[in-house]
C-alpha positions as CSV (number, residue, x, y, z in Angstrom):
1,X,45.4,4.5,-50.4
2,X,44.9,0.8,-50.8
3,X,46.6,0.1,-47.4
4,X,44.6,2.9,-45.7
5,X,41.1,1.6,-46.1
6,X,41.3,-1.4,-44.8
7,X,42.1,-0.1,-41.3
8,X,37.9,0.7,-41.5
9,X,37.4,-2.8,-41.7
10,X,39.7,-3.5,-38.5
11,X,37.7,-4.8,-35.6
12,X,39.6,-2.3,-33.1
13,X,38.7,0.5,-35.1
14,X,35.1,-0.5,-35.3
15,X,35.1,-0.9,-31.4
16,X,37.1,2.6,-30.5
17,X,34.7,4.2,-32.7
18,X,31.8,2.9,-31.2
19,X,33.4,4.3,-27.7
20,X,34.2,7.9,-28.6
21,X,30.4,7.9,-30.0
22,X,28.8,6.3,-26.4
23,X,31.1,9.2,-24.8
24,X,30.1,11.9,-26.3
25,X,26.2,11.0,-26.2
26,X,27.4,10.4,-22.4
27,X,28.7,14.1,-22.3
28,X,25.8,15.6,-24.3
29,X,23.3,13.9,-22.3
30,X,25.0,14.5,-19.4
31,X,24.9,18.2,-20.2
32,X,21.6,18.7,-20.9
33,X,21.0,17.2,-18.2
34,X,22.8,19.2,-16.0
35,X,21.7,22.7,-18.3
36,X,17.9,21.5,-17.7
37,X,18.3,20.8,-14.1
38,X,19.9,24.9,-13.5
39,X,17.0,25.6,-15.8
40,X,14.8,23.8,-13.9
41,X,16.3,25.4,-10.1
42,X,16.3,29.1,-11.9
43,X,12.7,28.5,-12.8
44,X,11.6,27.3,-9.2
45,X,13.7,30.1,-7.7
46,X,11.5,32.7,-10.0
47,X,8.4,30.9,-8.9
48,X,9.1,31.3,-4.9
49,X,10.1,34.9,-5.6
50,X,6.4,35.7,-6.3
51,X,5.8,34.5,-2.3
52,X,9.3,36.3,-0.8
53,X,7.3,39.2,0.4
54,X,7.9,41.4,3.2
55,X,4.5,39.8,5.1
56,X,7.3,37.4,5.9
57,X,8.3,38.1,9.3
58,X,11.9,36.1,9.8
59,X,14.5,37.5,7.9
60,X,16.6,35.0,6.8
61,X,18.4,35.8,3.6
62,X,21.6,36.3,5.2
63,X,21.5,33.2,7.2
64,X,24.0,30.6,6.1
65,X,22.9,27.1,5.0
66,X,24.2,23.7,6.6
67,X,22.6,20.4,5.3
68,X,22.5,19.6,9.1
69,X,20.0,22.1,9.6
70,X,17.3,20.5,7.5
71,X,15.9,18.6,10.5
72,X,15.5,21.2,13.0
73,X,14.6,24.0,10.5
74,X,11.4,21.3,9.2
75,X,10.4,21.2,12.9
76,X,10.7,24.6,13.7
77,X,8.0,25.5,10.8
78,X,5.8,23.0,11.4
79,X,6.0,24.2,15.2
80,X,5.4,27.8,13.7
81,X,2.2,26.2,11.3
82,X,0.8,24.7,14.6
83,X,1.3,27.4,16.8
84,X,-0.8,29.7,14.1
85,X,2.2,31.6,13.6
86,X,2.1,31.1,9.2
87,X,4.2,33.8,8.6
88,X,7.4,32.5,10.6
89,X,6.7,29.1,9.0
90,X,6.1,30.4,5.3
91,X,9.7,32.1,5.8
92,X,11.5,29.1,7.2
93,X,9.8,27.0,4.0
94,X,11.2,29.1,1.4
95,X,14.4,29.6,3.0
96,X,14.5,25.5,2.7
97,X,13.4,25.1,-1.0
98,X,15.6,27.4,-2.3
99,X,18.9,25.9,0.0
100,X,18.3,21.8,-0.4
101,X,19.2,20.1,-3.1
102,X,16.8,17.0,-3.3
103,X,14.1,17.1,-5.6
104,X,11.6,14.7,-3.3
105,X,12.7,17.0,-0.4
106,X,11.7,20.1,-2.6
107,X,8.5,18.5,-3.5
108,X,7.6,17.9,0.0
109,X,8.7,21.3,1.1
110,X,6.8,23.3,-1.4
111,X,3.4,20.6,-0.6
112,X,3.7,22.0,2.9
113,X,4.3,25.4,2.4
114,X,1.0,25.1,0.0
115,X,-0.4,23.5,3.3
116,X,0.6,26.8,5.5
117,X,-0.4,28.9,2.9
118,X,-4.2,27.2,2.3
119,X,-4.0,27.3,6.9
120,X,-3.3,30.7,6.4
121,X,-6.3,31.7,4.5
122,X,-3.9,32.4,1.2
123,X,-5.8,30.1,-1.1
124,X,-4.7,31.5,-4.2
125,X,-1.0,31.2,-3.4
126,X,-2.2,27.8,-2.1
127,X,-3.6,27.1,-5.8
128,X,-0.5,28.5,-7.7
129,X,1.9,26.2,-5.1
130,X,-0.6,22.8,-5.7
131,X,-0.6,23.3,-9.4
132,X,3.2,23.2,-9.6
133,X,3.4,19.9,-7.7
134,X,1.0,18.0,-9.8
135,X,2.6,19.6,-13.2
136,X,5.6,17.4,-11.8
137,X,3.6,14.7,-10.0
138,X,0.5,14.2,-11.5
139,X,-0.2,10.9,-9.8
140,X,0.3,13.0,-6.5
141,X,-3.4,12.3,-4.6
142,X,-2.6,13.9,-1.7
143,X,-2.1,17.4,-3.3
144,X,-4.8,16.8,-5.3
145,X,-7.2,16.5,-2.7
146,X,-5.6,20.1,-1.1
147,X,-6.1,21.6,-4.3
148,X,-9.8,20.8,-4.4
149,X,-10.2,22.2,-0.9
150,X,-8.8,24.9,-2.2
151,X,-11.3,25.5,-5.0
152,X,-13.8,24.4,-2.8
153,X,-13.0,27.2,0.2
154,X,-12.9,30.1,-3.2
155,X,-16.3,28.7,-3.9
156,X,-15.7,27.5,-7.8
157,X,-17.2,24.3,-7.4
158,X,-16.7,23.5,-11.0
159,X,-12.9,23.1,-10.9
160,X,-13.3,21.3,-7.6
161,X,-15.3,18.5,-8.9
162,X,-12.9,18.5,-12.0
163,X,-10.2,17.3,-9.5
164,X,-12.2,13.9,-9.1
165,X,-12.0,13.3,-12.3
166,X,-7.6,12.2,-11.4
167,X,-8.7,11.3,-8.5
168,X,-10.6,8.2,-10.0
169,X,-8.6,7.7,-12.3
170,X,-6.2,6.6,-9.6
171,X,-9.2,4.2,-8.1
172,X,-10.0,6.7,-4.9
173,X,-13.1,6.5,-3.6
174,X,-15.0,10.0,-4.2
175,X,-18.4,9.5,-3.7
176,X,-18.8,11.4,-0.6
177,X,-16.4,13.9,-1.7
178,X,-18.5,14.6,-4.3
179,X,-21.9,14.3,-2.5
180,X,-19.9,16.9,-0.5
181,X,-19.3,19.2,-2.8
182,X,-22.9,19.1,-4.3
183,X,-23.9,19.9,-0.6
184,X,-21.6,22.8,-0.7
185,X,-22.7,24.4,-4.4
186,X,-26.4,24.0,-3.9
187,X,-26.6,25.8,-0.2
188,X,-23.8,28.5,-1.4
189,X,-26.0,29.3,-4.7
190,X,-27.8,32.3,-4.3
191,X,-30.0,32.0,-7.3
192,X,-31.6,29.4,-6.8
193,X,-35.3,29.2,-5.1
194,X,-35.5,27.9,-1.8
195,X,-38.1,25.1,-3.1
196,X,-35.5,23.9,-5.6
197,X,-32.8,24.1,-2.7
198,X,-34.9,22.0,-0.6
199,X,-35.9,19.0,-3.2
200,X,-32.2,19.0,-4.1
201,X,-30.9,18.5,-0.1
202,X,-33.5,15.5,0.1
203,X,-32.3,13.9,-2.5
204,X,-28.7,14.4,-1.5
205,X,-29.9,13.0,2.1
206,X,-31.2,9.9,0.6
207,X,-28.1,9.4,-1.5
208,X,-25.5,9.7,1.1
209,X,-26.8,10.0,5.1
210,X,-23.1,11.3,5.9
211,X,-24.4,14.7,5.2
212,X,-27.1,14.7,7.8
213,X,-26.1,16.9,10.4
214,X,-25.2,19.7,7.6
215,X,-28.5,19.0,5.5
216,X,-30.8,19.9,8.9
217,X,-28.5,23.0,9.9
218,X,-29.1,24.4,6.4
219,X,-32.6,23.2,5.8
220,X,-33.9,24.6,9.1
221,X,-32.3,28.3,7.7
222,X,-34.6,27.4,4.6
223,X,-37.7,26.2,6.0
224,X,-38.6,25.0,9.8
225,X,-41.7,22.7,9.1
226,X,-39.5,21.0,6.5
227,X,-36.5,20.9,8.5
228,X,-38.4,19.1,10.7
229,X,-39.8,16.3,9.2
230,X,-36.2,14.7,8.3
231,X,-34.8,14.9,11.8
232,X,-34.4,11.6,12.6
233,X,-35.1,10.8,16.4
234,X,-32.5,8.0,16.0
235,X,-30.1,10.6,15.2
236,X,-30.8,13.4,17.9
237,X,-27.1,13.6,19.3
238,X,-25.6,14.5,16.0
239,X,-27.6,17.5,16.4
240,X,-27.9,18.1,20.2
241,X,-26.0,21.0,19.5
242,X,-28.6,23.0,17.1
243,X,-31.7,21.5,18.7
244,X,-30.2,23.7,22.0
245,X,-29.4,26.8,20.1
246,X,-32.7,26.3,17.6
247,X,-34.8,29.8,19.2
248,X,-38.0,29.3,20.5
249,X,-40.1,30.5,17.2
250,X,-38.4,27.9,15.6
251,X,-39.9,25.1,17.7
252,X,-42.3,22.2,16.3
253,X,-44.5,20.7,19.8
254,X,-46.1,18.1,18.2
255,X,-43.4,16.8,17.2
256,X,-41.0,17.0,20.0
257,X,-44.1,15.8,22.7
258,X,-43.7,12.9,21.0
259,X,-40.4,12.1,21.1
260,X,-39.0,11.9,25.1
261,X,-35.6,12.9,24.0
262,X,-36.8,16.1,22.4
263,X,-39.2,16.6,25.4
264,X,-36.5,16.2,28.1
265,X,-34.0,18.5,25.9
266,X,-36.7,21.2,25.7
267,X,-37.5,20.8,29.1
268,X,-33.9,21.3,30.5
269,X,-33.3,24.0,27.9
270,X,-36.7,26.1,29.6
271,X,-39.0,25.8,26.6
272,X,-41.4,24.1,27.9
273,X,-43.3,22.1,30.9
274,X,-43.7,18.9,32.0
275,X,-44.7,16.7,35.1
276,X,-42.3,13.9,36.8
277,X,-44.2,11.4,34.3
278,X,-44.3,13.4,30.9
279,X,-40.3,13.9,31.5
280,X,-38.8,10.6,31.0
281,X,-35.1,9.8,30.9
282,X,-33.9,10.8,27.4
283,X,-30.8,7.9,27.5
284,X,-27.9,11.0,27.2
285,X,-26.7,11.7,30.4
286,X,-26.4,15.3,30.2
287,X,-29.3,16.1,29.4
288,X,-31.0,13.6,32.3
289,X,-29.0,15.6,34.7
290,X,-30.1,18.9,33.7
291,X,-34.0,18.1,33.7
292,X,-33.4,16.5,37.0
293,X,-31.7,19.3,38.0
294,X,-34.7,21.5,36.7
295,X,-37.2,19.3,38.8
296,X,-35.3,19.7,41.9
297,X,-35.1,23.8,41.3
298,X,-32.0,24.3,39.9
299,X,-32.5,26.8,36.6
300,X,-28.8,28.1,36.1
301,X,-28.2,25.1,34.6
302,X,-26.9,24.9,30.7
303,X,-24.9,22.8,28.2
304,X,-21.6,24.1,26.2
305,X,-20.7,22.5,23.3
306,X,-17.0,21.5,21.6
307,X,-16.2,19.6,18.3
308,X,-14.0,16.6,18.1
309,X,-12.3,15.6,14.9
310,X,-12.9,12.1,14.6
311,X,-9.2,11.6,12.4
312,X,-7.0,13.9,13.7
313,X,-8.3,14.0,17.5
314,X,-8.2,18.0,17.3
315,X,-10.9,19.4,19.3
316,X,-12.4,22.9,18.3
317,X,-15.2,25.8,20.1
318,X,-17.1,25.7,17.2
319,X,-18.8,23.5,14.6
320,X,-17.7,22.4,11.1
321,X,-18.1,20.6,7.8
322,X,-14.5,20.2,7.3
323,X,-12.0,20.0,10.2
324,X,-10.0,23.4,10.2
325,X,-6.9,21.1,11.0
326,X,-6.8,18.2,8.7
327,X,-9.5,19.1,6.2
328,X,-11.5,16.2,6.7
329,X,-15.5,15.9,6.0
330,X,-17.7,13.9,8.1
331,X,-15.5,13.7,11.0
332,X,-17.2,15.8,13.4
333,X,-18.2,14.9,16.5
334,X,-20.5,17.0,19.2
335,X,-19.6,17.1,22.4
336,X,-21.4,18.2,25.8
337,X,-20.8,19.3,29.3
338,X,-22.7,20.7,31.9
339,X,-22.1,24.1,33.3
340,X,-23.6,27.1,35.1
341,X,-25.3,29.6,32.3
342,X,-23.9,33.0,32.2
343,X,-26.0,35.7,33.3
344,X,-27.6,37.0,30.1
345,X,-27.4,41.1,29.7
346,X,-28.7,43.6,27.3
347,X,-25.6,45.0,25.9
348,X,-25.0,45.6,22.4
349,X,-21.9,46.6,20.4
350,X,-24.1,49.2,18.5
């Protein structure tokens, strides 16, 4: 016994000990690892079984998988998402997450299949697909901007402006986001009085001028004579487009005879009359050419209207506060052209 213990004392000893302890925390980690990793894959493989529906319209769950067909497959869906087609692309997105293996590639996968889905006018699968992301990305700003679009487009403002709060936290600039979203609750709120709605869109005006173009398209659905007396005449071509749609009844003369940019617009659009000398040249060219059109007794005259996206360059028929293509607010930018007006008929659907 006497020449047994002092083989604990012997330096080797010490040193093999030390490496059978460093493998088998090695091996355990290892294997928990691994264990929390097929945990992990089962648990994100239950989660995109809630979306494997049959609205899907590829069928692709006998199709084999090839890491060389990660590429062309990414392409194809987003050529799907473009083309409108968000059932194609959902299918060839799920197909992907559940066949690669990279975690960032997963991560980016399931952010654009939340992107198809919120597209595709499926905001709660949208919500349920951001919400995963930031529980492992937290930091992730880009999804959490899309998941407060999405609260914002369900209309439960509350949650949307509680995305800000990470959003400064991570030194983003959100004051027009949230200006934004103030705009959006206060017009969307049925219970309020349209005095209070009023007061509250000045103020929101004054605080951030961005919102101008929105603020007069819901004020004048509020109150005309109000709507009115913020229109700035410096700021007419934001809103060329509803000062030509605005109907007749809706009209204020006193104020638009004093402005020659108002008078010439009315004066092309047929709303009122005016002498070589009271119709001046307004300083945008279509509507110059229309009056002078008018004066030389041409009446079939008209304008037609698209909207630019200022960021992404996507052009759409009809107006918006957020771009239906990149989600961006205050980007929109009117855009006229002269055409020949459509005879007008007394049809109706009923």
């Amino acid at each position: 016994m006497e020449h047994i213990l002092p083989a604990y004392n012997d330096p080797l000893f010490s040193i093999l000990l030390i490496i059978v302890i460093a493998l088998i925390i090695a091996l355990v980690t290892y294997g928990w690892g691994l264990y929390r990793q097929q945990k992990e894959q089962g648990n994100l493989l239950k989660f995109l079984d809630k979306f494997n529906t049959s609205e899907c319209a590829l069928d692709t769950n006998d199709m084999p998988y090839e890491e060389h067909m990660f590429k062309p497959l990414t392409l194809l869906a987003k050529a799907f998402e473009n083309a409108g087609e968000y059932h194609k692309a959902i299918s060839l997105y799920l197909y992907l997450i559940k066949n690669i293996i990279d975690d960032t590639g997963k991560i980016e996968l399931l952010e654009r299949l939340g992107n198809t889905y919120l597209h595709a006018g499926f905001l709660e699968r949208a919500r349920s697909i951001y919400t995963d992301i930031l529980r492992k990305q937290p930091r992730n700003t880009k999804v959490l901007y899309e998941l407060g679009v999405v609260y914002e487009m369900m209309h439960q403002y509350k949650k949307a402006k509680e995305v800000i709060e990470p959003l400064e936290l991570l030194q983003e600039d959100t004051f027009a986001l949230k200006k934004f979203l103030d705009f959006s609750q206060i017009t969307s709120n049925k219970k309020t009085s349209i005095e209070h709605k009023i007061s509250r869109l000045k103020h929101i005006l004054k605080e951030e001028p961005k919102l101008y173009r929105e603020i007069v398209s819901a004020m004048l659905k509020l109150n005309t004579q109000e709507a009115w007396k913020i229109i700035d005449p410096q700021r007419l071509k934001e809103i060329l487009d509803i000062l030509w749609f605005l109907p007749n009844s809706q009209l204020d003369l006193d104020i638009i005879m004093s402005n020659k940019t108002l008078r010439t617009l009315y004066y092309a659009k047929g709303y009122i009359q005016g002498s070589e000398e009271q119709i001046e040249k307004s300083g945008i060219f279509t509507l110059d050419m229309l009056a002078a059109a008018k004066q030389n007794g041409f009446e079939e005259g008209d304008l037609f209207f698209s909207y630019l996206c200022k960021k992404c360059k996507q052009s759409f028929p009809i107006g918006f506060r957020r771009c239906p293509n990149c989600m961006a607010i205050h980007s929109v930018e009117v855009e006229e052209k002269i055409g020949k007006s459509s005879p007008k008929t007394d049809y109706s659907l009923l």
